[in-house]
BADORO-580475 format. One record per residue (C-alpha): x, y, z; residue number from 0. Coordinates in steps of 0.001 Angstrom, whole numbers, plus 500000, padded with zeros to 6 digits. Example, Ala and Ser with C-alpha at 12.3 -4.5 7.8 and 13.67 -1.06 7.14 Angstrom:
BEGIN
<palo X="512300" Y="495500" Z="507800" num="0"/>
<palo X="513670" Y="498940" Z="507140" num="1"/>
***
This chain:
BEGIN
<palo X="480536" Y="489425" Z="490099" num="0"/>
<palo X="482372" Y="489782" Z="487047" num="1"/>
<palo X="486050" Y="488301" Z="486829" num="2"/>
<palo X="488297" Y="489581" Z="484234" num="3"/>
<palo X="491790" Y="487911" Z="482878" num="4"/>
<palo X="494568" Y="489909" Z="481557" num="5"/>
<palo X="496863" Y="488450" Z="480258" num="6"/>
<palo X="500640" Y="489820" Z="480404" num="7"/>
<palo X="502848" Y="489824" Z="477368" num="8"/>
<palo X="505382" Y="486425" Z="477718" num="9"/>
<palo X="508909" Y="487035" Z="478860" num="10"/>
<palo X="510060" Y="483781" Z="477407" num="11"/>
<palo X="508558" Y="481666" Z="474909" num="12"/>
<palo X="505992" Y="478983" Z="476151" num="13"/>
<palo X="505271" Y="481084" Z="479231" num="14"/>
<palo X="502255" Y="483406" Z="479947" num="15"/>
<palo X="500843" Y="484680" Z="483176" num="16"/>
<palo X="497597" Y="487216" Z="483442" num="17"/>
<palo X="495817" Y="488961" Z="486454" num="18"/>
<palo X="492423" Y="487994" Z="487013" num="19"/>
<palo X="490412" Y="490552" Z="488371" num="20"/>
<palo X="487260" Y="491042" Z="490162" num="21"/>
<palo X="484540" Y="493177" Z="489929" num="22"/>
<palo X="481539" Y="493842" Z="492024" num="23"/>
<palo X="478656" Y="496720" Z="491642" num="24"/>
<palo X="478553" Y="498956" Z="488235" num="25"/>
<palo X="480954" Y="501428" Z="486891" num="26"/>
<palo X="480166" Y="505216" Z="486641" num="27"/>
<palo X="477193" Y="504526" Z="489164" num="28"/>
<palo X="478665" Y="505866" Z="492526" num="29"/>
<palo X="482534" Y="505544" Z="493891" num="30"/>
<palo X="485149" Y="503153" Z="492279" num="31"/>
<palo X="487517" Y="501647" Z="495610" num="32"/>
<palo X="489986" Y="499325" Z="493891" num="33"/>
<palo X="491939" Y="496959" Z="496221" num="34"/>
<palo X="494694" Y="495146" Z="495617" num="35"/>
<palo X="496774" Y="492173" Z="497294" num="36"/>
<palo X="500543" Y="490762" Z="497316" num="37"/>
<palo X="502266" Y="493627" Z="494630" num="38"/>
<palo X="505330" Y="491935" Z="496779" num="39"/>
<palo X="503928" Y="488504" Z="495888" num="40"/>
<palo X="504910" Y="486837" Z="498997" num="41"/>
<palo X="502958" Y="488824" Z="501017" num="42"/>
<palo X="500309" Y="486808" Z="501519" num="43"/>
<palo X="498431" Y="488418" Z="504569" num="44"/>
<palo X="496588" Y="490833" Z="502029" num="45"/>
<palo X="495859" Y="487578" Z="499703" num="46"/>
<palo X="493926" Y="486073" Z="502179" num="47"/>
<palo X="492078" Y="489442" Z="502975" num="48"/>
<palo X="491160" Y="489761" Z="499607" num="49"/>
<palo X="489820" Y="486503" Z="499135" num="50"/>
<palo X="487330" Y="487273" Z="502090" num="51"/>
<palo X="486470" Y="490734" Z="500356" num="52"/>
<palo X="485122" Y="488538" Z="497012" num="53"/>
<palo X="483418" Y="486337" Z="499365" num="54"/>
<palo X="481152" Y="488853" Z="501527" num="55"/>
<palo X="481052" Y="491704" Z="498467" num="56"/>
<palo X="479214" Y="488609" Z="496002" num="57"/>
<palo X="476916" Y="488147" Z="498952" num="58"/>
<palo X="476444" Y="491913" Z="498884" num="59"/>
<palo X="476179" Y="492236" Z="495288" num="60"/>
<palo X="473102" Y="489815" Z="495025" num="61"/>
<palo X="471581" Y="491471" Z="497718" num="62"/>
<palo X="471752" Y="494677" Z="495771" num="63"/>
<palo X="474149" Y="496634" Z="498773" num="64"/>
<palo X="476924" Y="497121" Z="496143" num="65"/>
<palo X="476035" Y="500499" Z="495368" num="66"/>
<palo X="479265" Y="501437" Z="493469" num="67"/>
<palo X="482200" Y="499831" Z="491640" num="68"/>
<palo X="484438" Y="497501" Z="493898" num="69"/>
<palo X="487827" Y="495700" Z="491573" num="70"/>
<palo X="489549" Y="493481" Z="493450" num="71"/>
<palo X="493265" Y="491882" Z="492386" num="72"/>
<palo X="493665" Y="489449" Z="494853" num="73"/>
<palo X="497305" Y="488633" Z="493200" num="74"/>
<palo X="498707" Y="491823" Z="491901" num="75"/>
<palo X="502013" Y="490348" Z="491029" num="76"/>
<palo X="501929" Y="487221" Z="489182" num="77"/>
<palo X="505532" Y="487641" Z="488497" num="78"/>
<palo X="506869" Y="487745" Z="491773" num="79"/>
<palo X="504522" Y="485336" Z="492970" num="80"/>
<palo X="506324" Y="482478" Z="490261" num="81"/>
<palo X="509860" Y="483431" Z="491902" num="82"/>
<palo X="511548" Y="480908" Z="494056" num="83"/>
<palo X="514685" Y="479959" Z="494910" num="84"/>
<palo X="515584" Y="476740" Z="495865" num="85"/>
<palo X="511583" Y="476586" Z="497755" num="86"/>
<palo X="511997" Y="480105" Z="499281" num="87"/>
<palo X="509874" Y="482857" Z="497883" num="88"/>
<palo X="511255" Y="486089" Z="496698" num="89"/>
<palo X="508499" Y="488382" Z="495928" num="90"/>
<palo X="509487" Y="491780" Z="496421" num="91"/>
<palo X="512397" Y="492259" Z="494107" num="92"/>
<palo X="512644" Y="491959" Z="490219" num="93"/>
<palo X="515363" Y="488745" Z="489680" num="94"/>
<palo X="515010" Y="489985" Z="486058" num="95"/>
<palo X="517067" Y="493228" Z="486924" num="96"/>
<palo X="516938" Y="493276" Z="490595" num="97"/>
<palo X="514140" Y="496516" Z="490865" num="98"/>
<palo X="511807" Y="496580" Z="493870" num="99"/>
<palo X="508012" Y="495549" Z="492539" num="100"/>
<palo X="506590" Y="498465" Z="494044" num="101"/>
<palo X="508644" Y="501256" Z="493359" num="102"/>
<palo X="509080" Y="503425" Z="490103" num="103"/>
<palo X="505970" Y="503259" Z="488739" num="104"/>
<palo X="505437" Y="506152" Z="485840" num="105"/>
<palo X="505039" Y="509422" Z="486246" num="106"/>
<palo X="501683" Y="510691" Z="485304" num="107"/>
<palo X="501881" Y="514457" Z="486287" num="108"/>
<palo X="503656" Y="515435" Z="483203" num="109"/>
<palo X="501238" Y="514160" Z="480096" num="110"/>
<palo X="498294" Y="514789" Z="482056" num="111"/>
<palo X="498848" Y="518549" Z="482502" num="112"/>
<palo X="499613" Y="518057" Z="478916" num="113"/>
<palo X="495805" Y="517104" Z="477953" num="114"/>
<palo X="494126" Y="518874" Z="480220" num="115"/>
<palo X="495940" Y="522431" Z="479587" num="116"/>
<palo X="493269" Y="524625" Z="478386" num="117"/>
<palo X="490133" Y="522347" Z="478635" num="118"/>
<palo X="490249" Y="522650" Z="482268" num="119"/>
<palo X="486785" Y="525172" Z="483458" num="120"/>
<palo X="485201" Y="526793" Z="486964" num="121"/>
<palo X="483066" Y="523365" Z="487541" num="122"/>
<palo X="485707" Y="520854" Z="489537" num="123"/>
<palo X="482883" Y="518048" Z="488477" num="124"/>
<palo X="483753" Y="518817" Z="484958" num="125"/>
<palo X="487601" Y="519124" Z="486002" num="126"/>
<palo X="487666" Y="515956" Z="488008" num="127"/>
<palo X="486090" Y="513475" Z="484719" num="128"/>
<palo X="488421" Y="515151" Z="482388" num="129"/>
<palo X="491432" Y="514632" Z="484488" num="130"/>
<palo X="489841" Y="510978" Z="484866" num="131"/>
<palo X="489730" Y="510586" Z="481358" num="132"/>
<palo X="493457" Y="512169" Z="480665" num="133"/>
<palo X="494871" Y="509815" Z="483141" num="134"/>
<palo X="493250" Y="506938" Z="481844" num="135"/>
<palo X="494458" Y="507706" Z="477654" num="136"/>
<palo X="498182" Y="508585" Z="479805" num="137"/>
<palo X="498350" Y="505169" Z="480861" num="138"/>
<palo X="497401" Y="503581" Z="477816" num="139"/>
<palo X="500025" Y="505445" Z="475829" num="140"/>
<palo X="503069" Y="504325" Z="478370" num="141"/>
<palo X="505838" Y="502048" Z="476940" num="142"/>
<palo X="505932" Y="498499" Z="477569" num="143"/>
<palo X="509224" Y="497259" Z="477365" num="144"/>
<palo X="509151" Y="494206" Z="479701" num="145"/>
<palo X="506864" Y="491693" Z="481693" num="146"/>
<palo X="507412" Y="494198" Z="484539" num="147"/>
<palo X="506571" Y="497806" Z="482585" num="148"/>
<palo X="503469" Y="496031" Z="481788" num="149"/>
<palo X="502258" Y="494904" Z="484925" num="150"/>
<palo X="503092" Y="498315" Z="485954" num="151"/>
<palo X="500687" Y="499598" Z="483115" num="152"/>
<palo X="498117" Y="497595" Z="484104" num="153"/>
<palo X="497805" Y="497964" Z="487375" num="154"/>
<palo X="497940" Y="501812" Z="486771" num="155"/>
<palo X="494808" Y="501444" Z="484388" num="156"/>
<palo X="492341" Y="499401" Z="486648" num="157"/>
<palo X="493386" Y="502394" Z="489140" num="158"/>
<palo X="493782" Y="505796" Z="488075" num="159"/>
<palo X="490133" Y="506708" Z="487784" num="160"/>
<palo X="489156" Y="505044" Z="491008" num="161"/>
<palo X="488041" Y="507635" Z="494469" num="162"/>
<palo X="489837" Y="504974" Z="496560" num="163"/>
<palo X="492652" Y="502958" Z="496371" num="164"/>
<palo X="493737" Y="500368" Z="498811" num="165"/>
<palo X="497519" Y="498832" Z="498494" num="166"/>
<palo X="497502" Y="495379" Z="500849" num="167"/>
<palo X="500796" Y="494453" Z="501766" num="168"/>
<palo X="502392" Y="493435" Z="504888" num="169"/>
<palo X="505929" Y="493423" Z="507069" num="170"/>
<palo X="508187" Y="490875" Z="508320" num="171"/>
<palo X="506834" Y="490805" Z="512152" num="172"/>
<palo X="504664" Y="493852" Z="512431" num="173"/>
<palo X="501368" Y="495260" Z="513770" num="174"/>
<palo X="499037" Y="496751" Z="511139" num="175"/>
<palo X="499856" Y="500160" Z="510142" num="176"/>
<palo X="499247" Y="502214" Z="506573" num="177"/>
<palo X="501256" Y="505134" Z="504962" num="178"/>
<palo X="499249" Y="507520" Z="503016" num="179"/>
<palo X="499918" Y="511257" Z="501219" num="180"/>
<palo X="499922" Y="514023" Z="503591" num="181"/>
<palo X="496663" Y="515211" Z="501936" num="182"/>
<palo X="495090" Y="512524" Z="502912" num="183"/>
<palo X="495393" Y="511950" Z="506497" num="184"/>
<palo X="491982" Y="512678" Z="507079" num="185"/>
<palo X="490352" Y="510121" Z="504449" num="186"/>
<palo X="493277" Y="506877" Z="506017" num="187"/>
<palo X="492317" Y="507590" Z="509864" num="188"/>
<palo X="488960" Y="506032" Z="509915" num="189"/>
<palo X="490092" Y="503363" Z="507613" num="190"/>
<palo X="493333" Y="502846" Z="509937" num="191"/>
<palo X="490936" Y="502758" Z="512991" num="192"/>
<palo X="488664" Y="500435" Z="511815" num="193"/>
<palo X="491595" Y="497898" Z="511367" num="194"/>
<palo X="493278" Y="498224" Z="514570" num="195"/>
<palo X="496520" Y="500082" Z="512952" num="196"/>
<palo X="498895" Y="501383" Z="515379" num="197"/>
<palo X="500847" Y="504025" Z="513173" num="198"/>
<palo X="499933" Y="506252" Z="510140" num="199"/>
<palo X="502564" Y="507468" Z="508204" num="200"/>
<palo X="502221" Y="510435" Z="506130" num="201"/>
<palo X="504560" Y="512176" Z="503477" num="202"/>
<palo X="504323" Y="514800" Z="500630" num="203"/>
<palo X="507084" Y="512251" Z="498995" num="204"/>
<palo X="508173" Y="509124" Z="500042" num="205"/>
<palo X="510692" Y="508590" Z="497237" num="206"/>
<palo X="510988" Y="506193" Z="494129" num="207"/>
<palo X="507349" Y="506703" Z="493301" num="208"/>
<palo X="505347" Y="503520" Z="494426" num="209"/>
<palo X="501942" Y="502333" Z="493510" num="210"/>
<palo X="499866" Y="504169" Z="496213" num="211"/>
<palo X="501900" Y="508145" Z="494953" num="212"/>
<palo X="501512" Y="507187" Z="491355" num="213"/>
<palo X="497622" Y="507033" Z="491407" num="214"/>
<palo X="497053" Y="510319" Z="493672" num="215"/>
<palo X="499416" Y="512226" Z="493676" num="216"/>
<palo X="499205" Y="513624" Z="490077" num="217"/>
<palo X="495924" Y="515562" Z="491431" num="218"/>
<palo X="498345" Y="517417" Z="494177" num="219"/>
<palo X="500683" Y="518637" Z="491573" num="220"/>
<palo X="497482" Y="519248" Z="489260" num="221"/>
<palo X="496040" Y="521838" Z="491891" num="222"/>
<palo X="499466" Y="523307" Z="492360" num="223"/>
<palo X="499866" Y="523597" Z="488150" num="224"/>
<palo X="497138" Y="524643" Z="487626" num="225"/>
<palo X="495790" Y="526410" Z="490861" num="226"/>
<palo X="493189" Y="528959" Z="489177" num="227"/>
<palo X="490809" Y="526146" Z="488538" num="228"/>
<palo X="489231" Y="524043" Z="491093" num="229"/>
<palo X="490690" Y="520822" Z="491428" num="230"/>
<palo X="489487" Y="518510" Z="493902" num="231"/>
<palo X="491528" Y="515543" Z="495557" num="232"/>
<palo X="489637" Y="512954" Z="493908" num="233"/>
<palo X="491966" Y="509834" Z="494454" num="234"/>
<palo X="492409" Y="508688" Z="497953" num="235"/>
<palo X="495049" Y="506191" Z="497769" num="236"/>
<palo X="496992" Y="503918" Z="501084" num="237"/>
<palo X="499351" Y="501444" Z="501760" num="238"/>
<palo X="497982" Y="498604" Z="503988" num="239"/>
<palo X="500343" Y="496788" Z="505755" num="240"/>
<palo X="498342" Y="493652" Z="507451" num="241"/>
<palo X="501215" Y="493201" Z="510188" num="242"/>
<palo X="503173" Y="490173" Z="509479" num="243"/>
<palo X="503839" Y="487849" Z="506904" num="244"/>
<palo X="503411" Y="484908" Z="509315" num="245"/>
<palo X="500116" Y="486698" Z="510490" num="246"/>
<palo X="498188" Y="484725" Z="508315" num="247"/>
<palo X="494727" Y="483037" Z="509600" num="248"/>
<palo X="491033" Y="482783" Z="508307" num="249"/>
<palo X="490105" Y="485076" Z="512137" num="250"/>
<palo X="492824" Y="487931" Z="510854" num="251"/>
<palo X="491616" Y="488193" Z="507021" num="252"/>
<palo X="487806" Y="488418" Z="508448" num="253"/>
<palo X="488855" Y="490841" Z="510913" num="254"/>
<palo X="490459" Y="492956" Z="507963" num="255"/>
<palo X="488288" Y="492471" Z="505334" num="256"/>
<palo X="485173" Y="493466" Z="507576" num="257"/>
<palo X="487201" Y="496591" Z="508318" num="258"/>
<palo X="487946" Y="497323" Z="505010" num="259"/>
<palo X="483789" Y="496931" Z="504085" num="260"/>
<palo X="482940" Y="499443" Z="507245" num="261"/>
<palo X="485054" Y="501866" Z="505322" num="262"/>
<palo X="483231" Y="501009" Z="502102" num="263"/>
<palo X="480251" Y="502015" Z="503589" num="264"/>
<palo X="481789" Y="505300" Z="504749" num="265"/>
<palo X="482917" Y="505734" Z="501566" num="266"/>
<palo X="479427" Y="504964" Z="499902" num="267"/>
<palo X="480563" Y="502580" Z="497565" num="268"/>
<palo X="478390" Y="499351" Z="499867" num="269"/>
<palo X="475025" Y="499757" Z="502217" num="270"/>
<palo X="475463" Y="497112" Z="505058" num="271"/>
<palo X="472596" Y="496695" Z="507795" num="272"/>
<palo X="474094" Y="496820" Z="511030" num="273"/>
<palo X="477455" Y="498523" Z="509940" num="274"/>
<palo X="479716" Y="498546" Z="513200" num="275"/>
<palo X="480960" Y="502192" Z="514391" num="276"/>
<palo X="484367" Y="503091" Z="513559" num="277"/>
<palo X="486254" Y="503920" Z="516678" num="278"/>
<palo X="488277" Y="507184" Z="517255" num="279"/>
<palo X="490618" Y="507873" Z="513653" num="280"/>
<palo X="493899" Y="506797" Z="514452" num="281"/>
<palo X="496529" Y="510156" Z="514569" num="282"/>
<palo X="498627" Y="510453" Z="512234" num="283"/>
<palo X="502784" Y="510817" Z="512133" num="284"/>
<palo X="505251" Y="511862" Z="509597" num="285"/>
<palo X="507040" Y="509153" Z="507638" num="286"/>
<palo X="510074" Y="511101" Z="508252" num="287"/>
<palo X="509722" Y="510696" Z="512044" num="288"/>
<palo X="510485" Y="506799" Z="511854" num="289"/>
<palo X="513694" Y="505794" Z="512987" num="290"/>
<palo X="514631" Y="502619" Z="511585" num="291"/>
<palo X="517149" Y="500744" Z="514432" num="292"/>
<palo X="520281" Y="499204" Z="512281" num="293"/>
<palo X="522636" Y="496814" Z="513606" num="294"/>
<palo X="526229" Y="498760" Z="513591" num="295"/>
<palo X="527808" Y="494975" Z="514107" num="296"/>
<palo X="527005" Y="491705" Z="512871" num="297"/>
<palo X="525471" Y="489321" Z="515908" num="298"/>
<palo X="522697" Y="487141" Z="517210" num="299"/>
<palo X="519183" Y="489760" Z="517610" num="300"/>
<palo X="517471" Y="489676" Z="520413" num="301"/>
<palo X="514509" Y="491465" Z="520677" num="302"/>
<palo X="513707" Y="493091" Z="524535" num="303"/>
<palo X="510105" Y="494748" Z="523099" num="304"/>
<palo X="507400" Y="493892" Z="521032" num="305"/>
<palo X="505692" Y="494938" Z="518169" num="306"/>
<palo X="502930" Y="497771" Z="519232" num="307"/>
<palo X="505217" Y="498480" Z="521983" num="308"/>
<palo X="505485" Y="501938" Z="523070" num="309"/>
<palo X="509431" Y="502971" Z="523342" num="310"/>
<palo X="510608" Y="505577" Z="525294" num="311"/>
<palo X="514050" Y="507340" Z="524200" num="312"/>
<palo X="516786" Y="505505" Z="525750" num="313"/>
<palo X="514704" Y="502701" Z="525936" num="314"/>
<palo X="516140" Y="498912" Z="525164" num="315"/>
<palo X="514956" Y="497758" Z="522219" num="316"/>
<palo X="517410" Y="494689" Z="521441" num="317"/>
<palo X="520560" Y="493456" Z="521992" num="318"/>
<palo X="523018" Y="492250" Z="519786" num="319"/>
<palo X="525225" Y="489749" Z="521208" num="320"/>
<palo X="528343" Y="487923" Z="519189" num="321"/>
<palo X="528397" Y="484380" Z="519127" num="322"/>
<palo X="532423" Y="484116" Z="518961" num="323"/>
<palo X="533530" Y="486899" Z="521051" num="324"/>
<palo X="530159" Y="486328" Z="523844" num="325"/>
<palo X="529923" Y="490230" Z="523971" num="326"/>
<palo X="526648" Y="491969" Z="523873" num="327"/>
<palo X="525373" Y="495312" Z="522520" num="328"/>
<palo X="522481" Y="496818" Z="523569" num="329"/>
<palo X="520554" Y="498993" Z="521065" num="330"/>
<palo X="518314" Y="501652" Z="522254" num="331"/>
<palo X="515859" Y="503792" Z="520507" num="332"/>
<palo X="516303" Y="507729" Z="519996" num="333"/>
<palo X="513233" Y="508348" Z="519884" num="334"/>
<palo X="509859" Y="508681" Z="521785" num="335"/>
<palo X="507657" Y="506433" Z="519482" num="336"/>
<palo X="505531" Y="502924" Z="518789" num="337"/>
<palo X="507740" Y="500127" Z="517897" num="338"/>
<palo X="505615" Y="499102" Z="514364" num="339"/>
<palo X="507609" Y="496733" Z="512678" num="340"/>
<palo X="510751" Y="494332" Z="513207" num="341"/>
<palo X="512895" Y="491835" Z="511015" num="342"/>
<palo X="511825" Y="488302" Z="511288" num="343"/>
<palo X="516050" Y="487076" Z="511078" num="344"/>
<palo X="517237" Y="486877" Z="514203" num="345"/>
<palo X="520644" Y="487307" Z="513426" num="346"/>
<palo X="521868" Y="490481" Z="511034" num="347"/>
<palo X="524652" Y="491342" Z="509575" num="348"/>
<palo X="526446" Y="495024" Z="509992" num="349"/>
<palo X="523930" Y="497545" Z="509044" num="350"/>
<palo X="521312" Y="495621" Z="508555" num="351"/>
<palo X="517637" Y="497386" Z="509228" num="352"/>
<palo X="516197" Y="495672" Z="512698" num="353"/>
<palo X="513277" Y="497692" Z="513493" num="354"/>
<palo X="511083" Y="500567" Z="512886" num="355"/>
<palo X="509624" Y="502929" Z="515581" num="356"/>
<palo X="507149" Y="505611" Z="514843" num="357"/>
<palo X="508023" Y="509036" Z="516069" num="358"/>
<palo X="506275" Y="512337" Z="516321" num="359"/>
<palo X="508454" Y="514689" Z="514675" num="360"/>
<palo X="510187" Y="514719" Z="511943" num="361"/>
<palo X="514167" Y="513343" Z="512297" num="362"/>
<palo X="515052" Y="512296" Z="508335" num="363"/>
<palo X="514721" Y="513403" Z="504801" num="364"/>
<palo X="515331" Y="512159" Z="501308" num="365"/>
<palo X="513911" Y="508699" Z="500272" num="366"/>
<palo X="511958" Y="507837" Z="503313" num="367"/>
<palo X="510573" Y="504060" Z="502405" num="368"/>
<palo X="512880" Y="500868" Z="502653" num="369"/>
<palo X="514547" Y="499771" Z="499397" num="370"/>
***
């Protein structure tokens, strides 16, 4: 194991922060997975998991089983992570300018067409390290403006060359589930069914480019720019969401972080003895099927269904009831579809987001991911 501190330019005088960063196995040898934890910062599920990963992939290491390159950033957002106000945590948002951790991360498509135009030959090995090598010289030329553009930039560069990426976060109350590119369906069901997810969510575009689309998807539009060559889908990249962020227990973070080594293995990057055999992949629905349940009035939520719960249309899912008036309003889903995720407040104001049920076909369009 080799651990790695990066230090962040200050934001202030007489404060620093860095990412440390893990590494495990030997570049350039076989596949590069790189995993990282809490890119909200308060999400600590993935934290946890990630801790467990260093643990069992040292063991594996001396034992010579870490047959590729495995980073790990257990705390992907230092920033975030030092926000608090008044004791509660407030990872996912920016308080610097308000913007959401994990959206708008650069665009890559752009200046790596740029290098690559007319170096690109008939041999997609050849095409794949010299769009590896473009993406990693983009990265390093992107403007750093702030504490945040840099973490950005970072994070980008321990990434962009990788064949996996894994994004750990987590919901408020939630069961595990993962969003992935469309493309890539095939590569997140065995990982989703080797963690127990109940819903993969897949999009093209989810909208304001987060972590997971800025590390893969510039080899979609690459194939589509430049579609005489062959350009293989060489970046695999997923969202993780470890169900809750009160889910949070030694039992759950094994649980996960074995997963997450079975699909190592699959992947080639780890050789374990007696790997365990990944159940049936877990189907896959469109991001734009979800239908996120909003409270049209302000009142007291109470929840009639569960997390994992399948919902019927017409089904009950909660009621809202006022506390000054006494009245009640049920709220019932549109949909056919698994109930995924739910707030953690249990009382919301008018429009307020209460839940989010998986459904088969596609009702929405536009910016598909919560703010």
């Amino acid at each position: 194991m080799r651990i790695e501190k990066i230090e962040l330019p200050y934001s202030t005088s007489g404060t620093t922060r860095s990412l440390q960063v893990f590494r495990f196995g030997r570049a350039a040898v076989g596949p590069k997975i790189y995993i990282q934890a809490a890119l909200h910062a308060d999400e600590i599920p993935g934290m946890l998991t990630a801790v467990q990963l260093c643990n069992r992939l040292e063991t594996l290491e001396a034992e010579g089983k870490v047959v590729g390159e495995i980073v790990v950033v257990p705390v992907a957002n230092p920033i975030g992570l030092a926000q608090s106000i008044q004791g509660s945590s407030f990872g996912r948002f920016s308080l610097a300018d308000g913007t959401n951790f994990n959206r708008h991360f650069p665009e890559l498509i752009a200046p790596v067409a740029e290098r690559v135009r007319g170096r690109l030959t008939v041999n997609a090995g050849q095409n794949r390290e010299l769009i590896r090598v473009a993406l990693l010289e983009s990265v390093s030329t992107l403007c750093v403006s702030d504490e945040v553009s840099a973490l950005r930039r970072t994070l980008l560069s321990l990434a962009v060359d990788a064949d996996v990426v894994l994004d750990l976060h987590c919901d408020s109350e939630a069961v595990t589930h993962l969003y992935t590119s469309t493309a890539h369906a095939h590569r997140a069901g065995p990982l989703a069914a080797a963690l127990g997810a109940k819903a993969l969510l897949t999009a093209e575009v989810s909208g304001d480019h987060p972590f997971d689309e800025a590390v893969s998807r510039t080899w979609l539009e690459l194939a589509r720019i430049f579609s005489e060559y062959p350009i293989s889908q060489s970046c695999f990249s997923t969202t993780v969401e470890l169900r809750g962020d009160g889910d949070v227990s030694t039992a759950l973070a094994r649980h996960d972080a074995d997963a997450i080594l079975r699909f190592a293995a699959l992947e080639g990057a780890i050789l374990l003895d007696h790997p365990s055999a990944i159940p049936t992949a877990v189907a896959a629905t469109p991001l734009a099927g979800v239908l996120p349940l909003a409270a049209p009035v302000a009142g007291i939520v109470v929840f009639e269904r569960a997390v994992g719960d399948w919902i019927n249309q017409g089904e009950i899912v909660a009621h809202l009831v006022d506390p000054i008036s006494r009245s009640e309003l049920a709220l019932s889903s549109e949909i056919d579809g698994v109930l995924f995720a739910r707030t953690r407040s249990r009382y919301a104001i008018a429009g307020q987001r209460l839940a989010k049920i998986a459904g088969r076909e596609p009702i929405r369009s536009g910016k598909l991911l919560s703010p």
